[in-house]
N, C-alpha and C positions, 0 to 999 in steps of 0.2 A: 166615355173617354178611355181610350185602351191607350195601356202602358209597354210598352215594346221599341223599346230606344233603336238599335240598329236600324229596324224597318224606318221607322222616322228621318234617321239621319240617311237611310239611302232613297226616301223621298225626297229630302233636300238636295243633295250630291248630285243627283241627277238632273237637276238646272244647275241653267249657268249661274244665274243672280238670285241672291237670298237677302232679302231685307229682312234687318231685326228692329224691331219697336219697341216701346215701352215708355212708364213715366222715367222723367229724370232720375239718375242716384239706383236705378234696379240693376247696371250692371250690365251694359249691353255689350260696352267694349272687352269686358271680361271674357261674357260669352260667345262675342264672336271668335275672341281669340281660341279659346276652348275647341270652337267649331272649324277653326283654320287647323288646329294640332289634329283632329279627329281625320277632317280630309286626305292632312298630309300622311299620314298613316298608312292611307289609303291607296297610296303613290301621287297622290294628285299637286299640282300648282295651286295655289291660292292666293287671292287678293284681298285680303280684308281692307276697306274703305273708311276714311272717318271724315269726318265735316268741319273744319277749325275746332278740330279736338284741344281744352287747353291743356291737356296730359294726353297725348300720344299715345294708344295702347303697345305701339312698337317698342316702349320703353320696356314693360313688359316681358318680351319677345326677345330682348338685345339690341334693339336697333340703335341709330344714333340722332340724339336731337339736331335738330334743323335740316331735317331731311328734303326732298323737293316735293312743292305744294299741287305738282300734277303728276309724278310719273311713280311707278309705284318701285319700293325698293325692296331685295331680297334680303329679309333680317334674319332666318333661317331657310337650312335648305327645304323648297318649297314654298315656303311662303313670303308674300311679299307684302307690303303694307303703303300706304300712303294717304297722308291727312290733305285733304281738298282746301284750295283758298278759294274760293268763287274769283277776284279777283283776277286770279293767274289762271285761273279756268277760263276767264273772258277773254283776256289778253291770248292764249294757245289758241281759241277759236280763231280770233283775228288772223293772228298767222297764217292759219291753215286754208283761208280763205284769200287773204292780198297775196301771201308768198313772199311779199316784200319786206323786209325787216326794217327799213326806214321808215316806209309808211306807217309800221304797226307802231313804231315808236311816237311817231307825231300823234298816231290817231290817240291811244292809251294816253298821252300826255295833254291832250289837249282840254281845256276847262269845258268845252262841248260836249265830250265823248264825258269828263266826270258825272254831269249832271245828270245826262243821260243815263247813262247806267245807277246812279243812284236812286232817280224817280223814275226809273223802268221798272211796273210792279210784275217782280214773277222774273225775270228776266234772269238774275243771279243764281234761284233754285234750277229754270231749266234748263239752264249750259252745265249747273255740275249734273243733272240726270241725265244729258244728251252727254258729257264724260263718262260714267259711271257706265252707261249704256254702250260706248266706248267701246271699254276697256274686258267687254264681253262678247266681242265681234271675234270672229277664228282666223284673223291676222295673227292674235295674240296666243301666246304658247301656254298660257294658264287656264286650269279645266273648270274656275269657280272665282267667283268676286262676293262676297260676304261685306254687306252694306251694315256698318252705324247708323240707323238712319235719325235724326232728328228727333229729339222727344216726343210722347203723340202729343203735346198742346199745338207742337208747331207741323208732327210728323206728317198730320193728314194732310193740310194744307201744299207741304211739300209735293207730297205724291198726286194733289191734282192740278198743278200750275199746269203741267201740260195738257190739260183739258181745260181750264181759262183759257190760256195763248192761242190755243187752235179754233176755238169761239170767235176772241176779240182778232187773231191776226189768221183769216182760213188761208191766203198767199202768201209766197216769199217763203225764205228759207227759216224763220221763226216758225211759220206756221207748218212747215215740210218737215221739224226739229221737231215739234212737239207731237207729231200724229206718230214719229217715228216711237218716240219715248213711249205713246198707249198704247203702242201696237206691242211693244215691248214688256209695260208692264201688264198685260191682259193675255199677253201668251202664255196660258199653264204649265205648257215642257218647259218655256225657259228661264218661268221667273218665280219667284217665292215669298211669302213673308211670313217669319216665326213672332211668334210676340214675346218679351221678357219680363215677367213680374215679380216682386217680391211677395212676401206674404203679408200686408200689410193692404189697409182697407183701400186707400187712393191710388195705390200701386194695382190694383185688383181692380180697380172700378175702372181706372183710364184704360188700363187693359183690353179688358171687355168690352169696351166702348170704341176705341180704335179697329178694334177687330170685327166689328160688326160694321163700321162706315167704310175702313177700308175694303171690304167685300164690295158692299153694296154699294160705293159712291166709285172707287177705283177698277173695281173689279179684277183685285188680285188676288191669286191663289193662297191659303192658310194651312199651311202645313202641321204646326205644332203650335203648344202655349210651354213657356219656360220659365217654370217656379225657380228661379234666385234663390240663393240666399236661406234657405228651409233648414232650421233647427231641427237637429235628428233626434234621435229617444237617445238620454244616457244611462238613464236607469230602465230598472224594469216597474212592474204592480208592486211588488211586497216595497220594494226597496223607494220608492214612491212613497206608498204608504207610512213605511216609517219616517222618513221626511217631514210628515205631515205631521205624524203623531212628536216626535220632537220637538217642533216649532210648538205646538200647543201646549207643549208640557213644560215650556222655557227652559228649555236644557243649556247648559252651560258649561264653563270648560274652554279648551283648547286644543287644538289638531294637529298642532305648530307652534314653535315661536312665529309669533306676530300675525296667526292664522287662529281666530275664534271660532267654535263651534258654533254659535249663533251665527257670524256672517256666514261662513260654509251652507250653514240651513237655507239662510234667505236668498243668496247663491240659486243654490239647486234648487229653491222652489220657483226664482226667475225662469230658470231655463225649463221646468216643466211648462211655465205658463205660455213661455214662447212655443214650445213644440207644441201645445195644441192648438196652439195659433196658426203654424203652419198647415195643422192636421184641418183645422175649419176654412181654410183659404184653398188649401189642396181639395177638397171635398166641395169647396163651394164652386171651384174652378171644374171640375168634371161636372156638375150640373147644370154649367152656362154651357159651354160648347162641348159636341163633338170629338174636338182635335184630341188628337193624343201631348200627354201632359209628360212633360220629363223635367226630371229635380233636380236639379246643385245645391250643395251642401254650403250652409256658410261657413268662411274659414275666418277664423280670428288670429289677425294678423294684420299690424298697422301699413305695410304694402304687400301685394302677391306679387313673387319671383314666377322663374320657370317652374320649377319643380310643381307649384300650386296650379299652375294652369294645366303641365298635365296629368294632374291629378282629377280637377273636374273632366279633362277629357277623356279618362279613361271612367270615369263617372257615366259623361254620353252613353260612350259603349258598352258597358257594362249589361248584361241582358237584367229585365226584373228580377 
């Protein structure tokens, strides 16, 4: 697994569409965001995508809540953002199809059309991919679309509905929608997927596991694996070492008003245990794949502003 961030990120930059993975909670809207600051950098447009996000990475960004649930908005210069409702994604299909605005209203309103779209399995995932898919056509003035994509328990599923539909429906415009989506996600120049893990054993396991079906079952390109979240070294060996030897020695005292020299210990021996935790997650990640591995630092901090995001993005860029 070779470390070399730019090259990476101008493997991704050079499709249009980048799907990021991962379990829940690793931090993906973080990262896209991160990877929308990198692009723009770059001069480029960008679209970062989300899915009934119930926090908006736009928030983030500046944008403003209750934004619209299909068209994507400019929250900085460059980049644009928009959280998908399947819902309002079905209803724009309709449109774009009758033309007629009366109709779309009857049809969308009608108790027929709810149930229908309720027990239509798969039907909701593939109009927001045949969107997303969209919104990467060269009608459109943006050079990249940067997907949220669904957790992997739900992610894979998502990425093969369009291989169900084109099975169960091969005619009609369902089945013409979904052959377009594989055709899409299985083009290598134009499509991508980074995966985003924490250092943390089920963060790592689904990871690995996503990233080997979505090859093999989707057949989409894998560009990179993105360690989250990775406790960096605060100390060095000696200073380590005496750590250690304190704590054994029950040293005592104070460092501070209302700052004990024992918690201080127990403190900094958490954070070494977490940094080798990252060091065996990181290490264990280069031995499963390939791909080249690039790290974000965890930032402690009860929300991340601007300032923090482009802080991990100049992290991206950063050479090793």
């Amino acid at each position: 697994m070779r470390d070399n961030s730019p090259v990476v990120l101008d493997r991704l930059f050079a499709r249009r569409l980048v799907f990021l993975s991962g379990k829940g909670g690793v931090g993906k809207s973080v990262v896209g965001a991160a990877l929308a600051l990198c692009a723009q950098k770059r001069g480029m447009r960008v679209v970062l995508v989300e899915v009934e996000a119930p926090l908006p990475v736009a928030r983030l960004l500046g944008g403003r809540p209750g934004a619209s649930p299909i068209h994507p908005e400019e929250v900085l210069p460059g980049i644009l953002t928009v959280n998908l409702e399947p819902a309002a994604v079905m209803e724009e299909y309709i449109k774009r199809t009758l033309h007629i605005q009366m109709f779309v209203r009857r049809i969308v309103q009608s108790p027929i059309y709810q149930r229908f779209y309720s027990a239509a399995p798969g039907l909701p995932e593939l109009m927001l991919l045949g969107k997303i898919m969209d919104l990467t056509d060269d009608r459109h003035d943006h050079d990249l679309v940067i997907v949220d994509s669904p957790a992997t328990g739900h992610g894979l599923s998502f990425l093969k509905v369009p291989f169900a539909a084109s099975a169960a429906i091969p005619i009609g415009p369902v089945g013409n929608a979904a052959r377009r989506v594989i055709s899409h996600l299985q083009d290598h120049e134009h499509t991508a997927l980074a995966v985003v893990a924490i250092p943390e054993e089920m963060a790592v396991v689904e990871g690995l596991e996503f990233l080997e079906q979505a090859q093999r079952e989707v057949g989409i390109a894998a560009e990179a694996v993105i360690l989250n979240q990775c406790h960096e070294a605060v100390f060095d060996e000696s200073e380590e070492a005496r750590v250690l030897e304190l704590l054994a020695g029950e040293a005592g005292g104070r460092l501070a008003r209302g700052v004990s020299l024992r918690g201080a210990l127990v403190a900094a021996r958490r954070q070494m245990r977490r940094r080798k935790l990252t060091r065996f997650y990181e290490t264990r990640l280069k031995r499963a794949t390939p791909l080249p591995l690039l790290r974000l630092p965890r930032i402690f901090a009860e929300e991340l502003g601007l300032d923090d995001l482009r802080g991990l993005a100049a992290r991206l860029e950063a050479h090793p």
